[in-house]
KOLBARO-820069 format. One record per residue: residue number from 1; residue in one letter; y, z, x of N, C-alpha, C in turn. Coordinates in Angstrom, 1 decimal, padded with zeros to 4 digits. Each point is the difference from the previous one (the first is absolute). Last residue first. Example, Ala and Ser with C-alpha at 12.3 -4.5 7.8 and 13.67 -1.06 7.14 Angstrom:
! residues 2
[rec 2 s [-002.2 007.1 012.8] [001.1 000.0 000.9] [001.1 000.8 -000.8]]
[rec 1 a [-005.7 -000.1 000.3] [001.2 000.0 -000.9] [001.2 000.0 000.9]]
//
This chain:
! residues 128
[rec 128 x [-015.6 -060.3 -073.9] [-001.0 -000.3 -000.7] [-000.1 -001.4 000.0]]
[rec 127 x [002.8 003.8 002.1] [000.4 -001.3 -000.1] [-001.8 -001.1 -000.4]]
[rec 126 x [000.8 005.2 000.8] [000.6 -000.5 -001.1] [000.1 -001.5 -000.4]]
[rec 125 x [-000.8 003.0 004.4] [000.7 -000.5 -000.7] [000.7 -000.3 -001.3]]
[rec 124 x [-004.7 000.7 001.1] [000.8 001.1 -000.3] [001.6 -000.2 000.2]]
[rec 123 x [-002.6 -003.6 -000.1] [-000.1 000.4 -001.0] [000.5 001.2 000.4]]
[rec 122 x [000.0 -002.9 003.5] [000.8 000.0 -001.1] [-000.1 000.6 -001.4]]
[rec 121 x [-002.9 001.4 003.8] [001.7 000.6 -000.1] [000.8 -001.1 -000.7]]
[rec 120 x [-004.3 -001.3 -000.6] [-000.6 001.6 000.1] [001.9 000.0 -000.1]]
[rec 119 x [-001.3 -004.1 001.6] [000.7 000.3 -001.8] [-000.1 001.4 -000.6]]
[rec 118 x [-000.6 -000.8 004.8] [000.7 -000.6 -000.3] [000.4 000.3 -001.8]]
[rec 117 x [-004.2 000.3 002.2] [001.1 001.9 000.1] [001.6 -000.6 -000.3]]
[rec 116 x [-004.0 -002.8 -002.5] [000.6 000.4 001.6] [000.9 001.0 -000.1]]
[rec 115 x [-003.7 000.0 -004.0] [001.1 -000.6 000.3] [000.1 000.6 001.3]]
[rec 114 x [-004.4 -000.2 -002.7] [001.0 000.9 000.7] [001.1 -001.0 000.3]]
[rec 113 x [-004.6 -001.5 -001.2] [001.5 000.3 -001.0] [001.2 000.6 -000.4]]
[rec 112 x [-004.0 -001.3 004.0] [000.6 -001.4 -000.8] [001.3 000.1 -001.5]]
[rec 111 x [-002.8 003.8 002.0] [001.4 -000.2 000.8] [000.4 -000.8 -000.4]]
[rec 110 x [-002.8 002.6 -003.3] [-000.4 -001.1 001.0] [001.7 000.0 000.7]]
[rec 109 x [-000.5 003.5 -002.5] [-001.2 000.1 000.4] [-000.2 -001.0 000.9]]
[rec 108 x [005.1 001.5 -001.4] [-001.5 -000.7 -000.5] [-000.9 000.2 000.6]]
[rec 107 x [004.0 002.0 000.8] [-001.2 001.2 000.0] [-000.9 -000.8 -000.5]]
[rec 106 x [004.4 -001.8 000.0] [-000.3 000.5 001.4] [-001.5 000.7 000.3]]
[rec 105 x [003.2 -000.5 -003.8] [-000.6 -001.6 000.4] [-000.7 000.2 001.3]]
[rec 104 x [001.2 004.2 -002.5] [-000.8 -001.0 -000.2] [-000.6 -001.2 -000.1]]
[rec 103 x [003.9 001.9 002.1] [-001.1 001.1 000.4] [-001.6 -000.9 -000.6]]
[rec 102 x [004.5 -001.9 -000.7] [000.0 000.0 001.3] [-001.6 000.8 000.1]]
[rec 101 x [001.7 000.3 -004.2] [-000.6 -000.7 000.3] [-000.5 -000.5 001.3]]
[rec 100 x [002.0 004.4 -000.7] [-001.5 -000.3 -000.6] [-000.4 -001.2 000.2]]
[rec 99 x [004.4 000.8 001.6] [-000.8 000.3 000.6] [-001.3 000.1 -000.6]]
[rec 98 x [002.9 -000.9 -002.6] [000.2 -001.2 000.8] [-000.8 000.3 001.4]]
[rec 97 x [001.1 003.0 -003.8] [-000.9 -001.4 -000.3] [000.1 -000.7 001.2]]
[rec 96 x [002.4 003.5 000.7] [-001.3 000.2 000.0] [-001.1 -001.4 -000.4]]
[rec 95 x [004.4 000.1 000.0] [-000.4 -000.3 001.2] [-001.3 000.6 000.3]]
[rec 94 x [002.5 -000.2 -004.4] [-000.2 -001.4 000.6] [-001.0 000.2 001.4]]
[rec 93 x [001.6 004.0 -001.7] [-001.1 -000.7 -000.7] [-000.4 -001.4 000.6]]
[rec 92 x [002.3 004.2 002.8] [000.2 -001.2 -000.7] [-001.2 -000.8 -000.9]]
[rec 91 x [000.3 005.4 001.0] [-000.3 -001.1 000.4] [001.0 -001.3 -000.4]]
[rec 90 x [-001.1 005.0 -001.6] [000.7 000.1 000.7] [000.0 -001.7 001.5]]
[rec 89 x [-003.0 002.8 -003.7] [000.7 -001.2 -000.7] [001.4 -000.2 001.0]]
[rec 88 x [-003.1 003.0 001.8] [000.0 000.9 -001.3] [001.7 -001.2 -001.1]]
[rec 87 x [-003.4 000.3 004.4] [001.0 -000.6 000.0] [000.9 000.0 -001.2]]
[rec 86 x [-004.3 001.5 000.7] [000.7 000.5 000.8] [001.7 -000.1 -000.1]]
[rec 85 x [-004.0 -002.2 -001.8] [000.4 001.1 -001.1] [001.1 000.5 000.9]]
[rec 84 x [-001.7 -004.7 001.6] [000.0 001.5 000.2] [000.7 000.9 -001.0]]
[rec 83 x [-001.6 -004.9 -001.4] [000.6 000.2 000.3] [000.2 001.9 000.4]]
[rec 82 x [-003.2 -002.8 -002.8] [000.1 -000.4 001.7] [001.0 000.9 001.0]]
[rec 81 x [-000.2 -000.4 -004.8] [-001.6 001.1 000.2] [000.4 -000.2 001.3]]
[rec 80 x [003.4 -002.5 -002.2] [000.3 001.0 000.2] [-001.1 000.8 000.6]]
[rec 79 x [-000.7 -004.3 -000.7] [000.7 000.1 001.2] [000.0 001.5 -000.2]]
[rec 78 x [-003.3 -003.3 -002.4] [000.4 001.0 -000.1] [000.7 001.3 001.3]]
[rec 77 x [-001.9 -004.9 -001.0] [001.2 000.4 -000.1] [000.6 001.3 -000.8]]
[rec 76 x [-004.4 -002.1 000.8] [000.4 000.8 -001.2] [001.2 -000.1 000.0]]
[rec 75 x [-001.6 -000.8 004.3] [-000.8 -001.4 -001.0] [000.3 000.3 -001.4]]
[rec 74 x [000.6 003.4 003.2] [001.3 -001.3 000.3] [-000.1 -000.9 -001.2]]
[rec 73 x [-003.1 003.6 000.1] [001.3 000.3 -000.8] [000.6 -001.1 000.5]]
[rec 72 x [-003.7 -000.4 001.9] [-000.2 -000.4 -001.5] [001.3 000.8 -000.2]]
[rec 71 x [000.0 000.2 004.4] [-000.4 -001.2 -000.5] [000.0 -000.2 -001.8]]
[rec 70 x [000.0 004.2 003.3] [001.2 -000.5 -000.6] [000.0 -001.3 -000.4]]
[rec 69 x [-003.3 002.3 001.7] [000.7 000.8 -001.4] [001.1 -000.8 -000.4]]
[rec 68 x [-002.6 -001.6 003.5] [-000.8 000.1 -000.8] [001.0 000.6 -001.3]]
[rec 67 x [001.6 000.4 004.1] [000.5 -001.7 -000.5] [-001.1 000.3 -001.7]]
[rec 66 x [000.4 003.7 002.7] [000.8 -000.1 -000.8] [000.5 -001.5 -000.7]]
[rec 65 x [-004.7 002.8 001.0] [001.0 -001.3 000.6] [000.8 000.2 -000.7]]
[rec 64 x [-003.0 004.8 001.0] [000.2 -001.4 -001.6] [001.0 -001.2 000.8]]
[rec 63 x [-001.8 004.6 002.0] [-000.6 -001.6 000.5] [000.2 -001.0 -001.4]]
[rec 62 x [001.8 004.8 000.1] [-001.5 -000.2 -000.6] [-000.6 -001.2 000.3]]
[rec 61 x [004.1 001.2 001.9] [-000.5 000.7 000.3] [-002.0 -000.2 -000.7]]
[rec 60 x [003.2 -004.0 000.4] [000.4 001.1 -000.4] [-001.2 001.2 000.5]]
[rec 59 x [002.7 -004.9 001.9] [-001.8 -000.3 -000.9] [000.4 002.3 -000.2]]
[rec 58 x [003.6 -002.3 001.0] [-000.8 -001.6 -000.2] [-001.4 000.3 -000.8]]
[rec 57 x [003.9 003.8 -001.1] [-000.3 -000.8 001.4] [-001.3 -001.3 -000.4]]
[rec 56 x [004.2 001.6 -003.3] [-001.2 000.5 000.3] [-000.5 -000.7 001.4]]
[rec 55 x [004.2 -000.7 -002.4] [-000.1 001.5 000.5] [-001.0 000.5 000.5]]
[rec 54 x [001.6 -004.4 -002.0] [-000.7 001.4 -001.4] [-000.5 000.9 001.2]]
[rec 53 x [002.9 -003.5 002.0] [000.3 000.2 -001.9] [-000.7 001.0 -000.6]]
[rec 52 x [-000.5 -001.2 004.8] [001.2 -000.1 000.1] [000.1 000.7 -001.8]]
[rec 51 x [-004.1 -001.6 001.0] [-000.1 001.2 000.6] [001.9 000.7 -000.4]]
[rec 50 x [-000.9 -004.6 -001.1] [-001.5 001.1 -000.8] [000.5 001.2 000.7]]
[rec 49 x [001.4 -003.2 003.1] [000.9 000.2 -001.0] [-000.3 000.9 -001.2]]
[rec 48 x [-002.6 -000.6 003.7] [000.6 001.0 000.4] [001.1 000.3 -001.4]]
[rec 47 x [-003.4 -003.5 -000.5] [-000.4 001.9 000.2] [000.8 000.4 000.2]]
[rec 46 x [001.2 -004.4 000.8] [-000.2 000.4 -001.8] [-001.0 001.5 -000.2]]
[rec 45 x [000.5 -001.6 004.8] [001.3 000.2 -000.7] [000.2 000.1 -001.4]]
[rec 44 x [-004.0 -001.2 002.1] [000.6 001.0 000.5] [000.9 001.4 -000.6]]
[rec 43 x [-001.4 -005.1 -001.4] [-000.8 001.1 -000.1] [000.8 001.5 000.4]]
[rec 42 x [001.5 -003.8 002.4] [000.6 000.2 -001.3] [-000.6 001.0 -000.5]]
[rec 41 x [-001.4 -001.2 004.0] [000.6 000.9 -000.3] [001.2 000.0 -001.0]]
[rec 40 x [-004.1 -002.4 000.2] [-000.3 001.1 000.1] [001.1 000.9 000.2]]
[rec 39 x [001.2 -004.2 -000.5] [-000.7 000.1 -000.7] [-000.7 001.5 -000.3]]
[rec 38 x [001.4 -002.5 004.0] [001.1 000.8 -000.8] [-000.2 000.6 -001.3]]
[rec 37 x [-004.2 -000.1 003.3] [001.1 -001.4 -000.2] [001.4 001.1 -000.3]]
[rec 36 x [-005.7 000.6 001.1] [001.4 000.6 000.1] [001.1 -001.2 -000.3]]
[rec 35 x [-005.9 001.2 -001.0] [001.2 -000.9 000.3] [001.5 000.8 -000.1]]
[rec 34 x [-004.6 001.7 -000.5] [000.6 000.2 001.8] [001.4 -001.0 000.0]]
[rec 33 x [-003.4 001.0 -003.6] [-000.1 -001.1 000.9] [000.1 -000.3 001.1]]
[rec 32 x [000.3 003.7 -003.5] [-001.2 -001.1 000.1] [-000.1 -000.8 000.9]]
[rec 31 x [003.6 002.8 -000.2] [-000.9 000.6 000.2] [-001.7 -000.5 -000.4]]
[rec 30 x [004.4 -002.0 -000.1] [-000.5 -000.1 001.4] [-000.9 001.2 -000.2]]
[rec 29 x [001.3 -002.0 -003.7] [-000.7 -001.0 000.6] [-000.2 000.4 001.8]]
[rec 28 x [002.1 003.2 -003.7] [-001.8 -000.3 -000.3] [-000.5 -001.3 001.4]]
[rec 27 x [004.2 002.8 001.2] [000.0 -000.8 -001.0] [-001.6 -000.2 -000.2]]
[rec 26 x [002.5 004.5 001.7] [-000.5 -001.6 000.5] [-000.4 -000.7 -001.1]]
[rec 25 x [002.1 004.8 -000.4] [000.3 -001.2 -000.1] [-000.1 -001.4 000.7]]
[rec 24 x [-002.7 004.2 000.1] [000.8 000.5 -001.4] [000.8 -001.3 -000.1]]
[rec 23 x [-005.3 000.7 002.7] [001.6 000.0 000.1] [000.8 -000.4 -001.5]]
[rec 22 x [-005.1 002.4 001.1] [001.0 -001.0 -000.9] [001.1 -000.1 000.2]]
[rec 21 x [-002.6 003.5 001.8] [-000.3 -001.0 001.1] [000.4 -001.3 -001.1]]
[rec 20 x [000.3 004.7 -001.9] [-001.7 -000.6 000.3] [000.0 -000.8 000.9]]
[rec 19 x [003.5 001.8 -000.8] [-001.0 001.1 000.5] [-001.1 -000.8 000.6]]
[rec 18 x [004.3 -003.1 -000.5] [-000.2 001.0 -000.6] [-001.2 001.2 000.4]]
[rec 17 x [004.0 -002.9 002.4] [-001.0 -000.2 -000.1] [-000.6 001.4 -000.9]]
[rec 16 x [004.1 -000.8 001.8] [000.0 -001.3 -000.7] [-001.7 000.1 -000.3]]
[rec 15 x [002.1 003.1 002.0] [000.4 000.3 -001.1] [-001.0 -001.5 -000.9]]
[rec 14 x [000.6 000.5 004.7] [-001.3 000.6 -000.5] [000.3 -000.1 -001.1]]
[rec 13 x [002.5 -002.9 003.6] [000.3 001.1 -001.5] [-001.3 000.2 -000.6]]
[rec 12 x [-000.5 -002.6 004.1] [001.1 000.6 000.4] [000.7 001.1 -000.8]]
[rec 11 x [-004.4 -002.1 -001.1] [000.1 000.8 001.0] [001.1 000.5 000.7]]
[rec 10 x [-000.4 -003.2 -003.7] [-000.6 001.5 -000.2] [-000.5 000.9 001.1]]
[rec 9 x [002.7 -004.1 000.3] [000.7 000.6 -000.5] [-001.0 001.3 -000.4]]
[rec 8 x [-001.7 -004.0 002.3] [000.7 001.7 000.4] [000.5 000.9 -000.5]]
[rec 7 x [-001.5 -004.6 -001.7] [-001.3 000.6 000.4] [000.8 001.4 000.6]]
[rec 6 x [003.1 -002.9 -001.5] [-000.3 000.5 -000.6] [-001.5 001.4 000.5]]
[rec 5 x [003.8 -002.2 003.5] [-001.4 -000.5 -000.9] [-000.1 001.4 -001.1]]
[rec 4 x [005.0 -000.4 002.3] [-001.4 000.7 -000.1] [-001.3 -000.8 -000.5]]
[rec 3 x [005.1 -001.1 002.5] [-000.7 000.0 -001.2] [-001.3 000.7 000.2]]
[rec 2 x [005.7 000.6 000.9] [-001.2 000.5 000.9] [-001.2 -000.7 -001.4]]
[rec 1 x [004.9 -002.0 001.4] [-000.6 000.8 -001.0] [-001.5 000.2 000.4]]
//
Protein backbone atom coordinates (compact mmCIF):
# COMPACT_ATOMS: atom_id res chain seq x y z
CA UNK A 1 0.00 0.00 0.00
CA UNK A 2 1.47 3.22 -1.31
CA UNK A 3 1.67 5.75 1.94
CA UNK A 4 1.65 9.48 1.61
CA UNK A 5 2.68 12.12 4.42
CA UNK A 6 -0.01 14.26 4.94
CA UNK A 7 2.45 17.35 4.45
CA UNK A 8 2.00 16.24 0.38
CA UNK A 9 -1.14 15.48 -0.03
CA UNK A 10 -1.55 19.32 -1.03
CA UNK A 11 0.93 19.07 -3.44
CA UNK A 12 0.10 15.81 -4.94
CA UNK A 13 -4.07 16.88 -4.98
CA UNK A 14 -4.23 20.71 -5.31
CA UNK A 15 -7.90 20.24 -4.64
CA UNK A 16 -6.96 19.64 -1.17
CA UNK A 17 -5.99 23.02 -0.71
CA UNK A 18 -8.13 26.10 -0.59
CA UNK A 19 -7.44 29.82 -2.53
CA UNK A 20 -6.24 31.27 0.26
CA UNK A 21 -3.45 28.49 1.11
CA UNK A 22 -6.04 26.72 4.04
CA UNK A 23 -5.99 23.11 3.39
CA UNK A 24 -9.65 21.53 3.36
CA UNK A 25 -8.90 18.29 5.42
CA UNK A 26 -5.77 18.46 7.65
CA UNK A 27 -6.42 18.13 10.96
CA UNK A 28 -6.13 21.51 13.26
CA UNK A 29 -3.09 19.65 15.17
CA UNK A 30 -1.00 19.26 12.08
CA UNK A 31 -1.68 22.51 10.77
CA UNK A 32 -0.53 23.96 14.08
CA UNK A 33 1.85 21.67 14.80
CA UNK A 34 2.92 19.55 12.12
CA UNK A 35 1.67 16.61 14.29
CA UNK A 36 0.85 13.57 12.12
CA UNK A 37 -0.41 10.41 13.69
CA UNK A 38 -3.56 8.35 12.90
CA UNK A 39 -5.42 10.71 14.43
CA UNK A 40 -4.87 13.18 11.72
CA UNK A 41 -6.02 10.70 9.44
CA UNK A 42 -9.09 10.05 11.10
CA UNK A 43 -9.92 13.88 10.75
CA UNK A 44 -9.45 13.25 7.20
CA UNK A 45 -11.79 10.82 6.84
CA UNK A 46 -14.77 12.50 8.89
CA UNK A 47 -14.52 15.33 5.99
CA UNK A 48 -14.55 13.13 3.30
CA UNK A 49 -17.59 11.28 5.08
CA UNK A 50 -19.43 15.26 5.62
CA UNK A 51 -18.56 15.33 2.11
CA UNK A 52 -19.99 11.64 1.12
CA UNK A 53 -23.75 12.82 2.79
CA UNK A 54 -24.51 16.57 2.09
CA UNK A 55 -22.90 16.70 -1.44
CA UNK A 56 -20.95 19.70 -0.58
CA UNK A 57 -17.07 19.98 -0.94
CA UNK A 58 -14.68 20.40 2.18
CA UNK A 59 -14.40 23.98 1.93
CA UNK A 60 -17.10 25.74 -0.86
CA UNK A 61 -16.82 28.20 -3.33
CA UNK A 62 -17.49 31.23 -0.80
CA UNK A 63 -14.59 29.66 1.57
CA UNK A 64 -17.34 28.54 4.19
CA UNK A 65 -15.90 25.03 6.14
CA UNK A 66 -18.01 22.46 5.67
CA UNK A 67 -16.86 21.00 9.09
CA UNK A 68 -17.75 24.60 10.37
CA UNK A 69 -21.45 24.18 8.82
CA UNK A 70 -21.86 21.06 9.65
CA UNK A 71 -20.94 20.89 13.32
CA UNK A 72 -23.83 22.79 15.05
CA UNK A 73 -26.55 20.91 12.91
CA UNK A 74 -24.78 17.48 14.18
CA UNK A 75 -24.86 18.96 17.69
CA UNK A 76 -28.94 19.82 16.93
CA UNK A 77 -29.25 16.49 15.50
CA UNK A 78 -30.50 17.83 12.79
CA UNK A 79 -29.70 14.94 10.14
CA UNK A 80 -32.09 15.70 7.44
CA UNK A 81 -30.44 19.77 6.76
CA UNK A 82 -27.11 17.47 6.28
CA UNK A 83 -28.15 15.35 4.16
CA UNK A 84 -27.64 16.03 -0.12
CA UNK A 85 -31.12 17.40 -1.33
CA UNK A 86 -29.72 15.40 -4.24
CA UNK A 87 -30.40 12.26 -3.13
CA UNK A 88 -34.00 13.16 -3.14
CA UNK A 89 -34.80 10.54 0.18
CA UNK A 90 -33.30 7.89 -1.78
CA UNK A 91 -30.68 6.49 1.02
CA UNK A 92 -30.52 4.06 3.91
CA UNK A 93 -31.44 5.96 7.05
CA UNK A 94 -29.71 3.82 9.48
CA UNK A 95 -26.56 4.19 7.30
CA UNK A 96 -26.57 7.61 7.07
CA UNK A 97 -26.79 7.87 10.81
CA UNK A 98 -24.10 5.88 11.09
CA UNK A 99 -21.99 7.66 8.74
CA UNK A 100 -22.70 11.05 10.62
CA UNK A 101 -21.59 9.67 13.71
CA UNK A 102 -18.42 8.07 12.23
CA UNK A 103 -18.14 11.69 10.64
CA UNK A 104 -18.67 13.51 13.79
CA UNK A 105 -16.53 11.51 15.94
CA UNK A 106 -13.87 12.23 13.70
CA UNK A 107 -13.97 16.12 13.22
CA UNK A 108 -13.36 16.71 17.25
CA UNK A 109 -11.13 19.53 17.49
CA UNK A 110 -8.77 17.67 19.93
CA UNK A 111 -7.45 14.20 18.53
CA UNK A 112 -7.36 12.93 22.32
CA UNK A 113 -11.35 12.65 21.18
CA UNK A 114 -11.22 11.31 17.93
CA UNK A 115 -11.60 7.69 17.77
CA UNK A 116 -8.89 5.07 15.99
CA UNK A 117 -9.53 4.43 12.40
CA UNK A 118 -10.33 1.13 13.98
CA UNK A 119 -13.60 2.12 15.75
CA UNK A 120 -14.07 4.78 12.78
CA UNK A 121 -14.94 1.19 10.41
CA UNK A 122 -16.62 -0.35 13.34
CA UNK A 123 -19.02 2.22 13.49
CA UNK A 124 -19.82 2.42 9.94
CA UNK A 125 -20.18 -1.19 10.06
CA UNK A 126 -22.67 -0.73 12.40
CA UNK A 127 -21.13 -2.72 15.10
CA UNK A 128 -21.19 0.06 17.66
Amino acid sequence: MLKVPDSSLPILFPSLKAHSGETTYLAPEYLTYGIVDEKTDVFSLGVLLLELVTGRRALDYSKQSLVLWAKPLMKKNKIRELIDPSLEGDYDWRQIKLVLLAASLSIQQSSMERPGMSQVVKILKGNL
